[in-house]
C-alpha positions in Angstrom: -70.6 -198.8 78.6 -69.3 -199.4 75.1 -66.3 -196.4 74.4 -67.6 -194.4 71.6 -64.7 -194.3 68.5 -64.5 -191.1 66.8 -62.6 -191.2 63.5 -60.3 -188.3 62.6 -61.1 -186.6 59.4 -57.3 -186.0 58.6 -56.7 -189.7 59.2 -58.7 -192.3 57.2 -56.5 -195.1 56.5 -59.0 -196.7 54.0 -59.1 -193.7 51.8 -55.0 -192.6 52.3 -54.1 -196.1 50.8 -56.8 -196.0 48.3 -55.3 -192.4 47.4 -51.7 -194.2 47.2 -50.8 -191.6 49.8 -49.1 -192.3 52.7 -49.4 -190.1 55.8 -45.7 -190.1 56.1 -43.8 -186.7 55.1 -40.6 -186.8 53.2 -37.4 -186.1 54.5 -37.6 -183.3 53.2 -33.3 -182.9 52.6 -33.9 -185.1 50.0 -35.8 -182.6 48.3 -33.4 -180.3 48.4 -30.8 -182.2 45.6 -31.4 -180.8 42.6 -31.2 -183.8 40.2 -30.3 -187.4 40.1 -26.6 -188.5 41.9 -24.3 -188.0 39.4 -22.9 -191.1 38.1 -26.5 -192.7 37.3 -27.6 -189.0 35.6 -24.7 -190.0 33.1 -25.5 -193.8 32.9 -29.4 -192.6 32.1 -27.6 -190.6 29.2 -25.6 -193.2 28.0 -28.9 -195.4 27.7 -30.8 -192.2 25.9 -27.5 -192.2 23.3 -27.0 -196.0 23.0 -31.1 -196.3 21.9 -30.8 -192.8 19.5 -27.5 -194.4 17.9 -28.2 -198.9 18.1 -25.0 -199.7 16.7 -22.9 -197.3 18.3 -19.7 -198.2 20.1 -19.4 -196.2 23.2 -16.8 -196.0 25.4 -16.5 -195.4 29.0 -14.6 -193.3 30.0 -16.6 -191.7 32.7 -17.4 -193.5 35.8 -14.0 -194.3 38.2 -14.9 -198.1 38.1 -12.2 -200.8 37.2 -12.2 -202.9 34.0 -9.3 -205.9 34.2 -9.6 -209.1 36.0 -8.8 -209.4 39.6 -5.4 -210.9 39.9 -5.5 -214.5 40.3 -3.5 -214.9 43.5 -6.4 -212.6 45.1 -9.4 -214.2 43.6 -8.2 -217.9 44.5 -7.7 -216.9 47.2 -11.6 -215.5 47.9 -12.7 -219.1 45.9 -10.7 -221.1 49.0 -12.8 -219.1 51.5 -15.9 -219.7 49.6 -15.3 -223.1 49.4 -14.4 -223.7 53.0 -17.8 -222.1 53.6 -18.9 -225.9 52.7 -16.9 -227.6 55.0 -17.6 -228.5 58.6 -13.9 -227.0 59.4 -14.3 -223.9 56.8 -17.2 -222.4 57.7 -17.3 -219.4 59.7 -20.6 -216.9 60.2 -21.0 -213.7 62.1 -17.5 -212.2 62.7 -16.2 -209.0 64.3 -17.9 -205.5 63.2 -14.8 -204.1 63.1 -13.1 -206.6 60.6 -10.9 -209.9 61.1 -7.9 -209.3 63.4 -5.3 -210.6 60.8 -6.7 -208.1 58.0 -6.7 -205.2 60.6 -3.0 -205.8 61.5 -2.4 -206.7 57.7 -3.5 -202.9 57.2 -1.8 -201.5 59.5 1.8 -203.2 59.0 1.1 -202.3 54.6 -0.2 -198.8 54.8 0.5 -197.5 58.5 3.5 -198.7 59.7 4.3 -197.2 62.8 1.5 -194.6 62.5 -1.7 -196.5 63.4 -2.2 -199.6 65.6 -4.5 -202.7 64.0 -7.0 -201.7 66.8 -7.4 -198.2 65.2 -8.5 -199.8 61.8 -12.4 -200.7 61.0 -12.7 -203.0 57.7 -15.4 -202.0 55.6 -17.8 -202.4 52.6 -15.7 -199.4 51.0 -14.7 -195.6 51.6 -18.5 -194.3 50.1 -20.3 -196.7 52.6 -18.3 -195.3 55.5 -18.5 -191.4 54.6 -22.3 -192.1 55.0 -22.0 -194.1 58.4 -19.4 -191.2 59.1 -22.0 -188.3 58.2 -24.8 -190.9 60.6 -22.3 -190.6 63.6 -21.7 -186.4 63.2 -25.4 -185.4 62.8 -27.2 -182.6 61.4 -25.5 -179.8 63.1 -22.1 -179.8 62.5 -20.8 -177.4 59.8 -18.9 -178.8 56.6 -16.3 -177.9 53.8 -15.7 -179.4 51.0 -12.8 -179.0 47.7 -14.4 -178.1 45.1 -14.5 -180.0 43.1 -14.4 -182.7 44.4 -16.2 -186.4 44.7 -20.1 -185.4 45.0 -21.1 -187.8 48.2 -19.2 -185.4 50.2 -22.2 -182.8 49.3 -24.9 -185.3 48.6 -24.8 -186.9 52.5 -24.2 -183.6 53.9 -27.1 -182.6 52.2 -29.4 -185.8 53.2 -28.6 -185.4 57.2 -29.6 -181.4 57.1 -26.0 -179.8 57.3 -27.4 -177.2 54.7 -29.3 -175.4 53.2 -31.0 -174.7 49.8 -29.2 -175.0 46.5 -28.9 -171.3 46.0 -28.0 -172.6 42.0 -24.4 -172.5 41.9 -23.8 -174.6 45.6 -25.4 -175.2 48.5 -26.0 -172.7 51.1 -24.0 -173.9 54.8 -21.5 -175.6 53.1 -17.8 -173.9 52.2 -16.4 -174.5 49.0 -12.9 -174.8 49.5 -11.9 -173.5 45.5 -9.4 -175.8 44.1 -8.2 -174.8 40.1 -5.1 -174.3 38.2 -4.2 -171.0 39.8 -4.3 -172.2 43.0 -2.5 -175.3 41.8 -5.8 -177.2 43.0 -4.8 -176.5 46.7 -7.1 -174.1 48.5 -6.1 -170.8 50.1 -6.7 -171.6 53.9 -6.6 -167.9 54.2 -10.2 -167.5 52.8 -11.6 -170.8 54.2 -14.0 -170.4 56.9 -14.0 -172.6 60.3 -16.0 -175.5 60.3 -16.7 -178.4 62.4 -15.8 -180.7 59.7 -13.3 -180.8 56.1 -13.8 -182.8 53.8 -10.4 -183.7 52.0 -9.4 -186.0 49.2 -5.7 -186.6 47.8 -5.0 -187.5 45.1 -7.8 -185.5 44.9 -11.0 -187.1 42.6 -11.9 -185.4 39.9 -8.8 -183.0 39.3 -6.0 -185.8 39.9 -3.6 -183.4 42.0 -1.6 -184.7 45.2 -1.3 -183.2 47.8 2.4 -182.5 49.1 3.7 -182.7 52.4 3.8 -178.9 52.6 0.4 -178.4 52.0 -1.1 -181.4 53.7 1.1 -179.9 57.1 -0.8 -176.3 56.1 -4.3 -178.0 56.0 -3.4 -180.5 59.7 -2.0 -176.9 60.7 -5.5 -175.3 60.1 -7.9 -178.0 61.5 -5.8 -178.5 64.7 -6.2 -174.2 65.0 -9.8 -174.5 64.4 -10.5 -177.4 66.0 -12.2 -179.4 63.3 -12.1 -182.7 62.0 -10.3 -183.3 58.8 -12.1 -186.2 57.3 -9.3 -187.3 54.7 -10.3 -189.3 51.5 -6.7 -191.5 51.0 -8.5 -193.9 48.0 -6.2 -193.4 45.4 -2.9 -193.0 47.2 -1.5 -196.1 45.9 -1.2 -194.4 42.7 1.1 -191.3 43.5 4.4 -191.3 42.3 5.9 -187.7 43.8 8.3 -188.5 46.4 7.2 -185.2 48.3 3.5 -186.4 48.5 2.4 -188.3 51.5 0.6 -191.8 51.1 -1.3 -191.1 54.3 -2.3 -188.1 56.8 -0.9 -189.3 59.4 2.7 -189.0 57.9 1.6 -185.3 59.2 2.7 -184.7 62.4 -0.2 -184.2 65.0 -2.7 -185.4 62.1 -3.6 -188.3 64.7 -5.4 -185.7 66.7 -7.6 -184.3 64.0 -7.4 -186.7 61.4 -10.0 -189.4 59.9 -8.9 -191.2 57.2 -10.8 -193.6 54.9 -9.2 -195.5 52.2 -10.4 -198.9 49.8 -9.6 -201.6 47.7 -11.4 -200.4 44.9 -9.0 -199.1 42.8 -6.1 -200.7 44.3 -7.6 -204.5 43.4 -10.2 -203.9 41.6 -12.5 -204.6 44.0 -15.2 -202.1 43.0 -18.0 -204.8 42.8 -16.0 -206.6 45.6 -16.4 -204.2 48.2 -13.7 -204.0 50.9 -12.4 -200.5 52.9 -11.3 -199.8 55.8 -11.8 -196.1 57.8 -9.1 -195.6 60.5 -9.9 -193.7 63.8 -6.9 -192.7 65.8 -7.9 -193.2 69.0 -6.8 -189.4 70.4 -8.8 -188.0 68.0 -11.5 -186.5 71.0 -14.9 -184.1 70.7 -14.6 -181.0 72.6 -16.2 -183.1 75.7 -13.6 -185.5 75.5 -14.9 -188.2 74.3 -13.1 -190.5 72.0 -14.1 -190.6 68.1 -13.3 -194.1 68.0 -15.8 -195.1 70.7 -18.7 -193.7 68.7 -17.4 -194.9 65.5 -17.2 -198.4 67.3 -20.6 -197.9 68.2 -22.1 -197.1 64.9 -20.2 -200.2 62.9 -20.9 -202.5 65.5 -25.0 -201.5 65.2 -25.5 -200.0 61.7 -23.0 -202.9 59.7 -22.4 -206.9 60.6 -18.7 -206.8 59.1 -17.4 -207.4 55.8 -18.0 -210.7 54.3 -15.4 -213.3 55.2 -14.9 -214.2 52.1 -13.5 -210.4 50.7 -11.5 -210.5 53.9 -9.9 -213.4 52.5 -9.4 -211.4 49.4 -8.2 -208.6 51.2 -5.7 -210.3 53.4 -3.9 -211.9 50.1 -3.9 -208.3 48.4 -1.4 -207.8 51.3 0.8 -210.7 51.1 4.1 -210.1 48.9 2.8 -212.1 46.0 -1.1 -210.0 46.1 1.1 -207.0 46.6 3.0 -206.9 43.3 -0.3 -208.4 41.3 -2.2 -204.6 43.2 0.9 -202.7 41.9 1.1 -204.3 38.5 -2.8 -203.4 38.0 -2.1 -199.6 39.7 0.7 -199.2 37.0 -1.8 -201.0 34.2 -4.3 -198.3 34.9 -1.1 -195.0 35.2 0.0 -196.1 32.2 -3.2 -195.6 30.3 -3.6 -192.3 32.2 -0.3 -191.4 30.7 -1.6 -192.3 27.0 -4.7 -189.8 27.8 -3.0 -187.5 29.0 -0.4 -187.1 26.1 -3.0 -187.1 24.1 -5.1 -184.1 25.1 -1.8 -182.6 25.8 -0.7 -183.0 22.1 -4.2 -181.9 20.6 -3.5 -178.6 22.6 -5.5 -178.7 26.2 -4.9 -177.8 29.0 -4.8 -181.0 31.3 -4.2 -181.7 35.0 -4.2 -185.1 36.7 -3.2 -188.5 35.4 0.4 -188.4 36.7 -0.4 -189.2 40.6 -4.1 -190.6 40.2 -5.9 -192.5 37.5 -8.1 -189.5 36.1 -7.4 -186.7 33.5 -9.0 -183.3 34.2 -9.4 -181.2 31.1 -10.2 -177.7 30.5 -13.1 -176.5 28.1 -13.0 -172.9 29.1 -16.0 -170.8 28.2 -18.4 -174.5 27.5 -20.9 -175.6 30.1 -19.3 -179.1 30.8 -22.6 -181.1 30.0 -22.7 -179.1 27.0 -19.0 -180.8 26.5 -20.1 -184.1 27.6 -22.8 -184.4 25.4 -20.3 -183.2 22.7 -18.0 -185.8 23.1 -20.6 -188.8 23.2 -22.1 -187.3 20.6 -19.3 -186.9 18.3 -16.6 -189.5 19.2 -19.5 -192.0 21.6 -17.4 -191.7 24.6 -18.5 -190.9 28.1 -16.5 -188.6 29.8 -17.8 -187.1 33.2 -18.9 -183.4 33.4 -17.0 -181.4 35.7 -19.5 -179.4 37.1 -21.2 -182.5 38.6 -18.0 -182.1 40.8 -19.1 -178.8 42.1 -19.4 -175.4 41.4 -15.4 -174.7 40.6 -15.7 -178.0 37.9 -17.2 -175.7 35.3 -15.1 -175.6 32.2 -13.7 -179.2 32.7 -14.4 -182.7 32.1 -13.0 -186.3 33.8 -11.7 -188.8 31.8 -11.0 -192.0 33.6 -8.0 -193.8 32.9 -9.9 -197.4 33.9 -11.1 -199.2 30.7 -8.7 -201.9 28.5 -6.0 -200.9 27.1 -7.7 -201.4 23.8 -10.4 -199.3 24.7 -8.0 -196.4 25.9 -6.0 -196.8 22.1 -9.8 -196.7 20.6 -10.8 -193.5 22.5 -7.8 -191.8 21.4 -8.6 -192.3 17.9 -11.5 -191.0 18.2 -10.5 -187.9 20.4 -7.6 -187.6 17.6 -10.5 -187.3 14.7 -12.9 -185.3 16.4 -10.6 -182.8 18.4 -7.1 -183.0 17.2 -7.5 -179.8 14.8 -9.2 -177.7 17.6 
């Protein structure tokens, strides 16, 4: 006897593609951000200026992304990998998830010496990739703070897995803004923070500039090994401090190692921003209240969610930490300071008040009373320049904007001309 098929009324396939409609919800965190990631809202109104105004000149100054040309000794050094790729003796395919041994140890000897073993150190695509796989490994329940302001995938991801709630119009509800302005001298009061599973924590910190100092980076280990959370520290433009009193790394903190992840990148130390190369370190007595080691799951998730860096940036990577790919990274770090300097003097001199540029590559200025995409669209408008609002930053970056110190130095000379014209009777 032939079974009898019975079609279900709230599934016909032929009529749901027909429709264009799939019978798949949404994740429905998703709809929960309330516009566009940041960085492409303000490359969409770039595009919307640069067709209103066809022969304008604009000027970048908005998105953190690196101008100059890698340093030679770095990038002949990635053309010999790709070229041995050719060669019978040269080629190389699949390598360790957790990066190549030599660039592992390379790390640790340059940035960690003494604090963190090569085995504690996972090479990466970059510090953004690995927040991401870091949010993936945590899951939706644990609870999160943030700086604010402070770099927006910090929100965004913890908003995609389901850490929080609705955008209640100035923040998201479940998530604890950790304030961060001038009176507080961009540090927060831990007094008023409450406990979470996980802090999110980035020196020098990205938009405002500030660093950290030892003092207040032993108050903030001090608080997460009281509260048991895990400090999730952001270390991607440490290169670039120059106060003596303001760590390079966490783990110059004593007991940090138990608390402590720290992710870091070659971004804006190489200018590997299209190059892609990071590395997140996991001390290996950093344990979850059953125990278990952080750095087994974090294993787990590179070695199934990522097949390794490509061998050729690892090349790249290890000759940014020889001595001669070491001074080229410093000389382009104190290319890029000293036209955060120039910026700096400059909004200084037209009268603003600025924070930032002397320990990190941006400038964080104050428009007090202005909506800051009122001010952003001001100063494309007037000067076509693209700055970054702060409030894209979070709820505290109202009444700021970012200005970037990357961009030629003729470009930075340019933009100050024009911030002269427009501004400099304010």
């Amino acid at each position: 006897m032939c079974p009898v098929h019975v079609r279900r009324p709230e599934f016909d396939v032929g009529r749901s593609l027909l429709a264009g409609v799939l019978n798949v919800n949404r994740n429905e965190n998703f709809g929960k951000l309330r516009a566009g990631y940041l960085f492409p809202e303000i490359a969409r109104r770039r595009k919307a200026h640069q067709e209103k105004h066809p022969d304008a000149k604009i000027i970048s100054l908005g998105i953190g992304d690196t101008t100059e040309p890698l340093p030679k000794y770095i990038a002949d050094a990635m053309a010999r990998a790709a070229a041995g790729l050719a060669t019978r003796e040269g080629y190389s395919g699949y390598g360790a998830e957790q990066g190549q041994g030599a660039l592992r140890e390379a790390v640790a000897a340059t940035f960690y010496s003494g604090l963190r073993t090569a085995d504690e150190i996972f090479i990466s695509d970059g510090s953004k990739c690995d927040i991401a796989r870091i949010q993936m490994m945590f899951g939706s329940k644990p609870t999160v703070a943030v700086q604010d302001p402070s770099y927006p995938v910090y929100v965004d991801t913890s908003v995609m897995m389901g850490m929080t709630g609705d955008h209640n119009g100035t923040g998201f509800d479940g998530i604890e803004y950790m304030v961060c302005n001038p009176d507080n001298a961009f540090f927060p009061d831990l007094s008023k923070v409450k406990r979470t599973d996980i802090i999110f924590f980035c020196s020098p910190n990205n938009p405002t500039g500030a660093a950290a100092t030892r003092a207040q980076l032993t108050e903030l280990v001090n608080f997460a090994r009281r509260n048991g959370s895990i400090l999730v520290y952001d270390a991607a433009y440490a290169l670039y401090i120059s106060n003596p009193d303001c760590p390079k790394t966490i783990y110059e903190i004593p007991g940090a190692e138990e608390v402590a992840i720290e992710t870091c990148s070659f971004s804006k130390y190489a200018g590997f921003t299209g190059v892609r190369l990071g590395w997140t370190v996991v001390p290996k007595a950093l344990k979850y209240s059953d125990g278990t080691p952080v750095h087994n799951d974090w294993n787990r998730v590179m070695t199934t969610c990522f097949n390794g860096a490509s061998n050729i940036v690892q090349a790249g990577g290890l000759a940014c930490l020889q001595p001669e790919g070491l001074k080229e990274m410093y000389d382009m770090i104190t290319f890029y300071k000293e036209n955060a300097r120039i910026l700096k003097d400059t909004f200084t001199e037209m009268g603003f008040k600025v924070y930032g540029g002397n320990d990190a590559p941006y400038i964080w200025v104050g428009f007090p009373g202005k909506p800051s995409w009122d001010v952003f669209a001001e100063i494309l408008e007037r000067c076509n320049i693209v700055t970054t609002p702060g409030s894209g930053f979070g709820p505290a970056g109202e009444g700021f904007v970012r200005a970037s110190a990357f961009g030629s130095r003729e470009n930075i000379l340019e933009a100050v001309r024009r911030f002269k014209e427009a501004y400099g009777n304010k």
